[in-house]
PDB file as gemmi writes it, atoms N, CA and C in Angstrom:
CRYST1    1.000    1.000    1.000  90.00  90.00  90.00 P 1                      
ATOM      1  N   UNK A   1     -42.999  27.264 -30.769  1.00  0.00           N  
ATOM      2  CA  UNK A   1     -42.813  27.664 -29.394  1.00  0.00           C  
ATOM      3  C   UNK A   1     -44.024  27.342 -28.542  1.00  0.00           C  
ATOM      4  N   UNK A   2     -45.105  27.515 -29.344  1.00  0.00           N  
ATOM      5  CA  UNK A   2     -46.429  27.193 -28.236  1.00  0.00           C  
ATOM      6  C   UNK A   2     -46.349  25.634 -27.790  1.00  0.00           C  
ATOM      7  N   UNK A   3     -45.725  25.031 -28.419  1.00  0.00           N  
ATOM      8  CA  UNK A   3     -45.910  23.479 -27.754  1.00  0.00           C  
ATOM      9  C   UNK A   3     -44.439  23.073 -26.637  1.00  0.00           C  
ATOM     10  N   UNK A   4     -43.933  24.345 -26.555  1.00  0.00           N  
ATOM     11  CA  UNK A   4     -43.065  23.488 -25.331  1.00  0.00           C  
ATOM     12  C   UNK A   4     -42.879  24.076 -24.412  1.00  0.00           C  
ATOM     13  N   UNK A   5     -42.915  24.226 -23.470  1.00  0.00           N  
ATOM     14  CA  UNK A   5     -42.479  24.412 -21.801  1.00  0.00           C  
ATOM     15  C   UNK A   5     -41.449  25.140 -21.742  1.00  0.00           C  
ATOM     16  N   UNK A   6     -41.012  25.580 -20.647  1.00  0.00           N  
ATOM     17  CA  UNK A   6     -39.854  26.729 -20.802  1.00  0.00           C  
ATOM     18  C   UNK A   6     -38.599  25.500 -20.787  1.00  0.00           C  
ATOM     19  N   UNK A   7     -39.075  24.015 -19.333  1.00  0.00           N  
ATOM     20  CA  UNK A   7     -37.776  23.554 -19.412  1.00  0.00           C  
ATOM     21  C   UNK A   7     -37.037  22.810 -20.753  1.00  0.00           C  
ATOM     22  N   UNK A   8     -38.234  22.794 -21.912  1.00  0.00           N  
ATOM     23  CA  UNK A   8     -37.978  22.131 -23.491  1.00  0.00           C  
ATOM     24  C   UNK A   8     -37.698  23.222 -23.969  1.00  0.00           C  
ATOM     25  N   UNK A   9     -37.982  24.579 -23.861  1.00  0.00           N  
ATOM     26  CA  UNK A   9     -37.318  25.145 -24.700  1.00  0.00           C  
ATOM     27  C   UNK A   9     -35.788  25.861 -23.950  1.00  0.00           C  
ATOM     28  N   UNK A  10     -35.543  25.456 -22.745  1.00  0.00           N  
ATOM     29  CA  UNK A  10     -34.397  25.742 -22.455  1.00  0.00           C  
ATOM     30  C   UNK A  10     -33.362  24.574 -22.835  1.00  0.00           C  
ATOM     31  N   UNK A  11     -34.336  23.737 -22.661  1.00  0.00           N  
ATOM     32  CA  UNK A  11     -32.972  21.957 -22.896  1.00  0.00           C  
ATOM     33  C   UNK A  11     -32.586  21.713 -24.406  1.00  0.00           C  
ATOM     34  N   UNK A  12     -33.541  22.931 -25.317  1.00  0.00           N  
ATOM     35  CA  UNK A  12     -33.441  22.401 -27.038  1.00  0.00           C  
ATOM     36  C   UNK A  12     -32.770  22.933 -27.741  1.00  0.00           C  
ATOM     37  N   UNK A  13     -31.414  22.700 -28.035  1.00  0.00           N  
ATOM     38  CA  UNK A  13     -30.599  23.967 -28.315  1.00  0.00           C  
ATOM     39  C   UNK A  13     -31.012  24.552 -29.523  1.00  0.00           C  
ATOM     40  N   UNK A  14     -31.557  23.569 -30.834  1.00  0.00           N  
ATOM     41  CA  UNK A  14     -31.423  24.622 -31.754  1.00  0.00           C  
ATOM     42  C   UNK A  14     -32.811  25.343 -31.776  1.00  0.00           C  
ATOM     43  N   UNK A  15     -33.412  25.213 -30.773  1.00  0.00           N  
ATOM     44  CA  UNK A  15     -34.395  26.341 -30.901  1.00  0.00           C  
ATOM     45  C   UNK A  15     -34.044  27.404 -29.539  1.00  0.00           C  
ATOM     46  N   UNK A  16     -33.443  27.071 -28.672  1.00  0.00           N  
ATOM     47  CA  UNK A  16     -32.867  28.070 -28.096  1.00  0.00           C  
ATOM     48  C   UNK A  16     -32.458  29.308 -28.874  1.00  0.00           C  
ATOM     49  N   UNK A  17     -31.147  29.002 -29.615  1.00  0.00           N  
ATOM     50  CA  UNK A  17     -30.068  29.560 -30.334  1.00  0.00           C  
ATOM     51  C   UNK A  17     -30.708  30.229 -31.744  1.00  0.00           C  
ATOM     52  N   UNK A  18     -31.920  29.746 -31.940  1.00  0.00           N  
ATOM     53  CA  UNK A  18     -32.279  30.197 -33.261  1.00  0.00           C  
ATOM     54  C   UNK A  18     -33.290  31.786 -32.382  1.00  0.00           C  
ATOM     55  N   UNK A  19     -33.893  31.394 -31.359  1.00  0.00           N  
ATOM     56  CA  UNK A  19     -34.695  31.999 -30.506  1.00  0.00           C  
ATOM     57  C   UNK A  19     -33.733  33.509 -29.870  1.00  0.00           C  
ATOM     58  N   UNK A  20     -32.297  33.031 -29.604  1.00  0.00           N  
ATOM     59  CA  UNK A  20     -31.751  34.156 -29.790  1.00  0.00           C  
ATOM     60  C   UNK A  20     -31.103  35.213 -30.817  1.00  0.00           C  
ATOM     61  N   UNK A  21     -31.136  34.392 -32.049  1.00  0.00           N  
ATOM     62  CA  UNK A  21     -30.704  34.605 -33.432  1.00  0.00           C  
ATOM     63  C   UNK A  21     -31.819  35.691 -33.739  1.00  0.00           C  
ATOM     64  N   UNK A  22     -33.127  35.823 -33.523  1.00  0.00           N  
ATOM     65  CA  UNK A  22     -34.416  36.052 -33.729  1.00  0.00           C  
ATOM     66  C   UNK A  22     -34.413  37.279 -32.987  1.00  0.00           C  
ATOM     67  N   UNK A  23     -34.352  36.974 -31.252  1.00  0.00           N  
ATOM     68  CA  UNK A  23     -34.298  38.241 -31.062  1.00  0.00           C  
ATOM     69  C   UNK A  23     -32.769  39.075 -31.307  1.00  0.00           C  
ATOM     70  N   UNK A  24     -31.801  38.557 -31.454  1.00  0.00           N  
ATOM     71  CA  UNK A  24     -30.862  39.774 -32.058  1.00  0.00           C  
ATOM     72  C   UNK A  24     -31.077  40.710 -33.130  1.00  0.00           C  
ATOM     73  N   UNK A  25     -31.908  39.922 -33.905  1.00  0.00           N  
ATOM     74  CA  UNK A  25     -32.483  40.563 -35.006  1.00  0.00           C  
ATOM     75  C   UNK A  25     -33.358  41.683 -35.396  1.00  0.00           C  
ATOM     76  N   UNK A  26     -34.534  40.878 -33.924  1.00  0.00           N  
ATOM     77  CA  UNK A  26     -35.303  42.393 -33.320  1.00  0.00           C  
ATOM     78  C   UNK A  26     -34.838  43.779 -32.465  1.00  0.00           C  
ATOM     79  N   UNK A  27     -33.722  43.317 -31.902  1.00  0.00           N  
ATOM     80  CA  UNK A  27     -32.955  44.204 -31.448  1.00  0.00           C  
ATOM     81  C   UNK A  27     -32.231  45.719 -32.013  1.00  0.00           C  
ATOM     82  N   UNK A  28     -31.398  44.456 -33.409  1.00  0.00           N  
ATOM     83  CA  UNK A  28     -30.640  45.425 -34.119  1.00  0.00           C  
ATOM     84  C   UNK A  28     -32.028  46.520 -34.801  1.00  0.00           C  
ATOM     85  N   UNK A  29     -33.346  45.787 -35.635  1.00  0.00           N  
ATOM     86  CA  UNK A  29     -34.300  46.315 -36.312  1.00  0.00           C  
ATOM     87  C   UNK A  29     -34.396  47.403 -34.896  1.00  0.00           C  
ATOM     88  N   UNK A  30     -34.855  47.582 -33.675  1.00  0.00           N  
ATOM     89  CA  UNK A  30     -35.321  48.667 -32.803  1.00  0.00           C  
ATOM     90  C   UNK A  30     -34.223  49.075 -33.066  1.00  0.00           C  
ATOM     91  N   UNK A  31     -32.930  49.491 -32.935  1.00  0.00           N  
ATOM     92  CA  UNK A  31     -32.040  49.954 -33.682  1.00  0.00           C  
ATOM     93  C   UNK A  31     -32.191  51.204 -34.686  1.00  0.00           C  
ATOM     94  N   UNK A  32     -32.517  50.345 -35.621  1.00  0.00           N  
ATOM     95  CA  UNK A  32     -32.790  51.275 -36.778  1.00  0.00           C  
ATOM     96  C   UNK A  32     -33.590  51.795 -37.031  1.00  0.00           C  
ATOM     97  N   UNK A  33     -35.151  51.485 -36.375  1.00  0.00           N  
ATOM     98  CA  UNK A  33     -36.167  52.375 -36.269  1.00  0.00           C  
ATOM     99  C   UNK A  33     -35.875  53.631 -35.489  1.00  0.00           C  
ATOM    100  N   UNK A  34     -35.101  53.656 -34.054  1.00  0.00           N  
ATOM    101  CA  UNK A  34     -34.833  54.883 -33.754  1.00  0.00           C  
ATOM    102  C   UNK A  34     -35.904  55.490 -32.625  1.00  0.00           C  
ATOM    103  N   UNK A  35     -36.292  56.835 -32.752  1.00  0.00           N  
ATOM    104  CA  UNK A  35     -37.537  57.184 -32.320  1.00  0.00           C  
ATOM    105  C   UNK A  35     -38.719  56.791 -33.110  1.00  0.00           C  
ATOM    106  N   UNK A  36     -38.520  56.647 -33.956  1.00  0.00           N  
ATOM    107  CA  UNK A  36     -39.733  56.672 -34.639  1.00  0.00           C  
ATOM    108  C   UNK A  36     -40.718  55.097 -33.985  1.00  0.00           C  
ATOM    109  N   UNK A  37     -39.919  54.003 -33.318  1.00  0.00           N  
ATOM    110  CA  UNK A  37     -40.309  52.868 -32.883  1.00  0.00           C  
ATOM    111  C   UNK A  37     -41.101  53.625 -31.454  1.00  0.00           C  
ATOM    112  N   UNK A  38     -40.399  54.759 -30.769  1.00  0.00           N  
ATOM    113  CA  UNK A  38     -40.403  54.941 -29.199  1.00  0.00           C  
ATOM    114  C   UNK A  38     -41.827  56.155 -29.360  1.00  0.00           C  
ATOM    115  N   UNK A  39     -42.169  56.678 -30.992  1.00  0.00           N  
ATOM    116  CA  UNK A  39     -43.099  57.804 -30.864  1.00  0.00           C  
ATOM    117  C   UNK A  39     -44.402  57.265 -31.181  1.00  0.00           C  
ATOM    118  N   UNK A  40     -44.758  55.630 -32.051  1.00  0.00           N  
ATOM    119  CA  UNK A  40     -45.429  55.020 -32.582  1.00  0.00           C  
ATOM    120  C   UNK A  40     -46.125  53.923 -31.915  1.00  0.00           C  
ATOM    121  N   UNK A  41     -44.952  53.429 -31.134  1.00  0.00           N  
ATOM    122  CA  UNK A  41     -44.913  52.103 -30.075  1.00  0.00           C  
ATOM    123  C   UNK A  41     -44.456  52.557 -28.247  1.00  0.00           C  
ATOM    124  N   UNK A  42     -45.515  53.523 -28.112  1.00  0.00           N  
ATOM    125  CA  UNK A  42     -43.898  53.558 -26.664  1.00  0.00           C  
ATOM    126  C   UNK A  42     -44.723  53.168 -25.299  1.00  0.00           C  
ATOM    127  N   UNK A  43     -45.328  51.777 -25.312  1.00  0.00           N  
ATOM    128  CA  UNK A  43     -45.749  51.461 -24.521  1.00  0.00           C  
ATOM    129  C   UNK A  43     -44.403  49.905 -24.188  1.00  0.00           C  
ATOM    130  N   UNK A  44     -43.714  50.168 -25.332  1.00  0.00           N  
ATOM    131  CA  UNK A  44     -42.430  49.055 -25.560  1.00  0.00           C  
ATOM    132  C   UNK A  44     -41.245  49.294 -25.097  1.00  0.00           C  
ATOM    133  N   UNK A  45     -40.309  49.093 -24.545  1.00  0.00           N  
ATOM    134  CA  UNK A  45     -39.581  48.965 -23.954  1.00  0.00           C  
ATOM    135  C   UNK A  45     -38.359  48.428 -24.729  1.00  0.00           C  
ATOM    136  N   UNK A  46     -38.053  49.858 -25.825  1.00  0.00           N  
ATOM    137  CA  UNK A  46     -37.570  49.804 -26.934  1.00  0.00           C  
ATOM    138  C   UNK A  46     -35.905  50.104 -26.800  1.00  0.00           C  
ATOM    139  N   UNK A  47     -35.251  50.655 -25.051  1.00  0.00           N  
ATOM    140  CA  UNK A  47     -34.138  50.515 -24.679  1.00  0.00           C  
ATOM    141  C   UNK A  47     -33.814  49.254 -24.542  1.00  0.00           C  
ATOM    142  N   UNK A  48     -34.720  48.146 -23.736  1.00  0.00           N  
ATOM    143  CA  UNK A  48     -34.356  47.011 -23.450  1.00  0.00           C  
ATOM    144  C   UNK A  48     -33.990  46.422 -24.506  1.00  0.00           C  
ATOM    145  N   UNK A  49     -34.985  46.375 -25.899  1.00  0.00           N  
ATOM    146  CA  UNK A  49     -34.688  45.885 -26.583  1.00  0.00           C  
ATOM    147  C   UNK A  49     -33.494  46.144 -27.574  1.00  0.00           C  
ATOM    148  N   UNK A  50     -32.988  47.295 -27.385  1.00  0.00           N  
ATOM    149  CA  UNK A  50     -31.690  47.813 -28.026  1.00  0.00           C  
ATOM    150  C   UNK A  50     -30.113  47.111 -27.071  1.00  0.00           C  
ATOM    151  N   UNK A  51     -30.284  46.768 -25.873  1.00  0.00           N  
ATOM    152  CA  UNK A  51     -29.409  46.499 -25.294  1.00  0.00           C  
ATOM    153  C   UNK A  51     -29.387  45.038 -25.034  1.00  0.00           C  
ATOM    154  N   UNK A  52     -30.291  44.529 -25.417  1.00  0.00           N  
ATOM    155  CA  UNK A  52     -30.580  43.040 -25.083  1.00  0.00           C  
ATOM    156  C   UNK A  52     -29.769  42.507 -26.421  1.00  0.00           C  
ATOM    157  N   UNK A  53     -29.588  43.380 -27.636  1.00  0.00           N  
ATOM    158  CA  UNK A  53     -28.676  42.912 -28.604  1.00  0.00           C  
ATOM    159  C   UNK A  53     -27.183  42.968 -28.385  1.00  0.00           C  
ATOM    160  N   UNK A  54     -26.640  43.903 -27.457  1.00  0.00           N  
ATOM    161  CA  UNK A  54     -25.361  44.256 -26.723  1.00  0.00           C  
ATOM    162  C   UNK A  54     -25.236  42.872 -26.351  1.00  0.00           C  
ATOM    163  N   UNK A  55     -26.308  42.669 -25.157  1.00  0.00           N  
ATOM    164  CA  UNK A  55     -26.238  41.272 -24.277  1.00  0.00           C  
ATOM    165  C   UNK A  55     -25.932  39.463 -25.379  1.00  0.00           C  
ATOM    166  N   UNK A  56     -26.665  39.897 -26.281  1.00  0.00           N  
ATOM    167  CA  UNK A  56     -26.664  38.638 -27.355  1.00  0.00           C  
ATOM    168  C   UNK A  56     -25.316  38.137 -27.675  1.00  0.00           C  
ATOM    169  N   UNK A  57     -25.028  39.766 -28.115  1.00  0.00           N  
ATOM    170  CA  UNK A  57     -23.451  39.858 -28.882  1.00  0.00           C  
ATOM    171  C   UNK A  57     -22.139  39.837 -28.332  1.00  0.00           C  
ATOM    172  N   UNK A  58     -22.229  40.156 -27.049  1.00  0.00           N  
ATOM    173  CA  UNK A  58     -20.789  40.391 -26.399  1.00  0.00           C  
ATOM    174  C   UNK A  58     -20.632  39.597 -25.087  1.00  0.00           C  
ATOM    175  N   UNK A  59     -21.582  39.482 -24.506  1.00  0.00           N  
ATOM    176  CA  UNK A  59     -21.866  39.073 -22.584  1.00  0.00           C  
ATOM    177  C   UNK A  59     -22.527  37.303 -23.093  1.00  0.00           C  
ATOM    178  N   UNK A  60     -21.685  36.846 -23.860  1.00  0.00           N  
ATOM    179  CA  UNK A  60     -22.610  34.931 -23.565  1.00  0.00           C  
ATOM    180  C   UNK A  60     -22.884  34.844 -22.246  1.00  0.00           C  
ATOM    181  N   UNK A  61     -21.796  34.715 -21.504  1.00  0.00           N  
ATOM    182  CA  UNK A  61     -22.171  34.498 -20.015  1.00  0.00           C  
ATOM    183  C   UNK A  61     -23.497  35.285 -19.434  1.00  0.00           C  
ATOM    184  N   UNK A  62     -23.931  36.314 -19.971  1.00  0.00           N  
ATOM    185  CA  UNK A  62     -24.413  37.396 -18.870  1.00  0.00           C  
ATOM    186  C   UNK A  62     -26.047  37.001 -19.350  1.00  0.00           C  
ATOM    187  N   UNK A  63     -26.061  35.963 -20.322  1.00  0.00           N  
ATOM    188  CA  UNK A  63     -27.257  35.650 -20.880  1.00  0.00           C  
ATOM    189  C   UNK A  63     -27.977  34.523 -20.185  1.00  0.00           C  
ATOM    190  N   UNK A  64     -29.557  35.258 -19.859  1.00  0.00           N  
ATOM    191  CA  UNK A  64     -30.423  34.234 -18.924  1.00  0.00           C  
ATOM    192  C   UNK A  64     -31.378  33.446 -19.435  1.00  0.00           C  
ATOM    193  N   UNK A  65     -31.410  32.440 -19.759  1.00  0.00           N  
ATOM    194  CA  UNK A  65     -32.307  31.586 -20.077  1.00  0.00           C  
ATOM    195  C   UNK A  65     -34.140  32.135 -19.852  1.00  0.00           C  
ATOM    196  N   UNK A  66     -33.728  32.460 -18.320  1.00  0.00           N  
ATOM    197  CA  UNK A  66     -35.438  32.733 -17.681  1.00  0.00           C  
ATOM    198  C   UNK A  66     -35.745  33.801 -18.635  1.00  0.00           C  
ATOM    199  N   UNK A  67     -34.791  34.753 -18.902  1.00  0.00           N  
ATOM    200  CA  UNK A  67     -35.303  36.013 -19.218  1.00  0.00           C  
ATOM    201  C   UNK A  67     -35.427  36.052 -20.592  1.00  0.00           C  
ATOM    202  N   UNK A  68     -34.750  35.269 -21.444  1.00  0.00           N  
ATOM    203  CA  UNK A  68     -34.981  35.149 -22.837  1.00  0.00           C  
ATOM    204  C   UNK A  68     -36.533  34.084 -22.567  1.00  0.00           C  
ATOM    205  N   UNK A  69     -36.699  33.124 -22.275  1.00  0.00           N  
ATOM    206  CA  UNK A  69     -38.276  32.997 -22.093  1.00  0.00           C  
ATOM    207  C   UNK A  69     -39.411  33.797 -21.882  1.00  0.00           C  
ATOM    208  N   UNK A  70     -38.459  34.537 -20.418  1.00  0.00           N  
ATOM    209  CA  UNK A  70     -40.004  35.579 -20.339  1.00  0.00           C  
ATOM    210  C   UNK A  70     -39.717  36.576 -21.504  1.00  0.00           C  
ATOM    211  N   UNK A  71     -39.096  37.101 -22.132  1.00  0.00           N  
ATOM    212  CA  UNK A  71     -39.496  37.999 -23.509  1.00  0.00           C  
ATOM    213  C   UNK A  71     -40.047  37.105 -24.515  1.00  0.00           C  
ATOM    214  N   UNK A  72     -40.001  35.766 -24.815  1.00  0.00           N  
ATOM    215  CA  UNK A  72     -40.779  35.059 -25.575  1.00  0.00           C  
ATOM    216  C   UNK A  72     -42.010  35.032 -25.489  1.00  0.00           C  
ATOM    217  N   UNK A  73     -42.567  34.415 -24.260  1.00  0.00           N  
ATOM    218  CA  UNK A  73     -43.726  34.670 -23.801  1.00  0.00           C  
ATOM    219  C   UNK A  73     -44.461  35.894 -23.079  1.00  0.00           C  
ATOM    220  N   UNK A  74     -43.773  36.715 -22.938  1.00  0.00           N  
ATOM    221  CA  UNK A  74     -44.126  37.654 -22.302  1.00  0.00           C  
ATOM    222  C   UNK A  74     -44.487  38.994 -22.765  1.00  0.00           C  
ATOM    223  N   UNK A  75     -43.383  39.067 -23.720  1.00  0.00           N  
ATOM    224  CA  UNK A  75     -43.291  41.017 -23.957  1.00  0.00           C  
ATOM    225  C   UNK A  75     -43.261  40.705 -25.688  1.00  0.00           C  
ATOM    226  N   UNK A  76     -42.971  39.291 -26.450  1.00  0.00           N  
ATOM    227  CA  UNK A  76     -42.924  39.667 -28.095  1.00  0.00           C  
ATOM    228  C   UNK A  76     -44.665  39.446 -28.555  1.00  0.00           C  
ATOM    229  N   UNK A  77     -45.540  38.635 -27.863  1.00  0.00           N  
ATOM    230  CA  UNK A  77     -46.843  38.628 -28.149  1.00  0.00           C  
ATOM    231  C   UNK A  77     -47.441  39.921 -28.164  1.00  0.00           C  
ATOM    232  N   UNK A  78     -47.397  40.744 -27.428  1.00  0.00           N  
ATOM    233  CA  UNK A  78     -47.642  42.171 -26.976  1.00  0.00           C  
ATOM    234  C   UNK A  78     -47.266  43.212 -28.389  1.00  0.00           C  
ATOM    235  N   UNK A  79     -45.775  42.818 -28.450  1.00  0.00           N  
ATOM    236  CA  UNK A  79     -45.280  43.781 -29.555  1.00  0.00           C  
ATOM    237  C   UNK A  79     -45.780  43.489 -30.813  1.00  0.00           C  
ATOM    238  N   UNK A  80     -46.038  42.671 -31.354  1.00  0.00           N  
ATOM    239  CA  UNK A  80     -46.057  41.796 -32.161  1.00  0.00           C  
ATOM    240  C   UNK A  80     -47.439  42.169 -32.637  1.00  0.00           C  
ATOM    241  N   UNK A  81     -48.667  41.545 -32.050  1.00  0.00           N  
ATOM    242  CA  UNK A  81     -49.711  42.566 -32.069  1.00  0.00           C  
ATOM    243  C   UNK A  81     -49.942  44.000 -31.979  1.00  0.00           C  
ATOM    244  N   UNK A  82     -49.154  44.675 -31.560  1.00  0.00           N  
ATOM    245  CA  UNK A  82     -49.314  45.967 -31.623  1.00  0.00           C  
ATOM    246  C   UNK A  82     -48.550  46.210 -33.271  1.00  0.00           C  
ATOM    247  N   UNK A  83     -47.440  45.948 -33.246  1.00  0.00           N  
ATOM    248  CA  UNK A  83     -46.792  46.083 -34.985  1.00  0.00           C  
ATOM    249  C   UNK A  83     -47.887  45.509 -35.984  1.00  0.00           C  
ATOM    250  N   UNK A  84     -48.590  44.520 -36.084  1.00  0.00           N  
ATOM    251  CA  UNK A  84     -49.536  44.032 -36.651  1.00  0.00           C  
ATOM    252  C   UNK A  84     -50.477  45.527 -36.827  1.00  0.00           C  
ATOM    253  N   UNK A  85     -51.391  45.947 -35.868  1.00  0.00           N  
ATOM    254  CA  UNK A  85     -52.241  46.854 -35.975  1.00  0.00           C  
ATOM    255  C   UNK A  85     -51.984  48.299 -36.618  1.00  0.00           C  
ATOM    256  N   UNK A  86     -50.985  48.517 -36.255  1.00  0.00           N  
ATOM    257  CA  UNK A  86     -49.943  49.922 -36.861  1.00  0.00           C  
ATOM    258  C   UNK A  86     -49.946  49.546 -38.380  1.00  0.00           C  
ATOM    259  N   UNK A  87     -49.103  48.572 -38.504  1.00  0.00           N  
ATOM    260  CA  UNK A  87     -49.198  48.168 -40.115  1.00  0.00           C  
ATOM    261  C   UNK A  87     -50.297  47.912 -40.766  1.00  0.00           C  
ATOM    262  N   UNK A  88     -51.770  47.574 -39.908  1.00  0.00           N  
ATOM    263  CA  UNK A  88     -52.952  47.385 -40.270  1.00  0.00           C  
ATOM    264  C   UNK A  88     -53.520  48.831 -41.532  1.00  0.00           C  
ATOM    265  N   UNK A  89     -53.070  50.009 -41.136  1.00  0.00           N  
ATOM    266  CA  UNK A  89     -53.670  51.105 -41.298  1.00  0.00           C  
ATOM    267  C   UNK A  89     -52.348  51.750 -42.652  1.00  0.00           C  
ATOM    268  N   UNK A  90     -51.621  50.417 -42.970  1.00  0.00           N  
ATOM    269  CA  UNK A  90     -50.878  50.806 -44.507  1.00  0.00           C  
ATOM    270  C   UNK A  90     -51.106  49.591 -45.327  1.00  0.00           C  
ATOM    271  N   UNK A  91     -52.005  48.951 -45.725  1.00  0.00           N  
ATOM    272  CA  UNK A  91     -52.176  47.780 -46.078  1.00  0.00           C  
ATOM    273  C   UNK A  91     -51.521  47.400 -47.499  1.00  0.00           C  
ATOM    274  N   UNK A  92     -51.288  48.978 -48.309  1.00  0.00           N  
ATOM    275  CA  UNK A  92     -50.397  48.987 -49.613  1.00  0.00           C  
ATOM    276  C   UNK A  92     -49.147  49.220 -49.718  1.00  0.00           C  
ATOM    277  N   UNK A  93     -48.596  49.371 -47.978  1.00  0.00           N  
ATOM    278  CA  UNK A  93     -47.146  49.548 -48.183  1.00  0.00           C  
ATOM    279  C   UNK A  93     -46.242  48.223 -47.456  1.00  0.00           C  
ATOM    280  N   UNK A  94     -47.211  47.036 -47.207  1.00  0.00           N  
ATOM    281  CA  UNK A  94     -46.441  46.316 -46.501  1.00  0.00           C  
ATOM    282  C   UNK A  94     -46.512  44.539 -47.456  1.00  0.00           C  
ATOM    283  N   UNK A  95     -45.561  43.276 -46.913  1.00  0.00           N  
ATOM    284  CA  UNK A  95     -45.776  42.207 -47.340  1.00  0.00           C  
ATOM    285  C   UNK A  95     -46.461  41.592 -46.124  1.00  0.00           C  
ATOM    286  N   UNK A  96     -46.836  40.045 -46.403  1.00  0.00           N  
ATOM    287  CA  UNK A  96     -47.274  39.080 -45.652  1.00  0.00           C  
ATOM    288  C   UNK A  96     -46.428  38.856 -44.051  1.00  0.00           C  
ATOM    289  N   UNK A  97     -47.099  39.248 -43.274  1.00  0.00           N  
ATOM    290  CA  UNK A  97     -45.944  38.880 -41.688  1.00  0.00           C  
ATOM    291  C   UNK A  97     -45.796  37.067 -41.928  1.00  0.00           C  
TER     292      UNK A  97                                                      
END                                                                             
């Protein structure tokens, strides 16, 4: 993802489609974490991410290119590092990210 532009990664389908495959995935996972994501992490915006899997799954149409970019670049670097650091402080209960 770091080497392409939003309009390459909007024009590339299978990294589009894999890019939404990815976040459905993170979606359903906020899901199943529950509160425990919103009492640990709640500087995250852990509704969006529960409904943005609704959006994946049911609304094709209602799905925005811009806005699946800006959560690429925008809001999973953020999370991502923060899950990193949390998990930092169990170093015997986790695998390789």
């Amino acid at each position: 993802m770091a080497s392409l532009d939003r309009a390459a990664f909007e024009q590339n389908r299978l990294v589009y489609d894999a890019t939404e495959r990815c976040l459905s995935r993170i979606s359903e996972a906020s899901v199943k974490l529950g509160s425990f994501a919103e009492e640990h992490l709640p500087a995250h915006n852990w509704r969006g991410m529960r409904d943005l899997g609704n959006i994946l799954r049911h609304d094709y149409d209602g799905i925005s290119k811009t806005i699946v970019w800006s959560i690429v670049k925008d809001r999973l670097p953020p999370l991502l590092a923060d899950i990193k650091q949390m998990l930092s402080r169990y170093p015997d209960d986790q695998e390789v990210l």
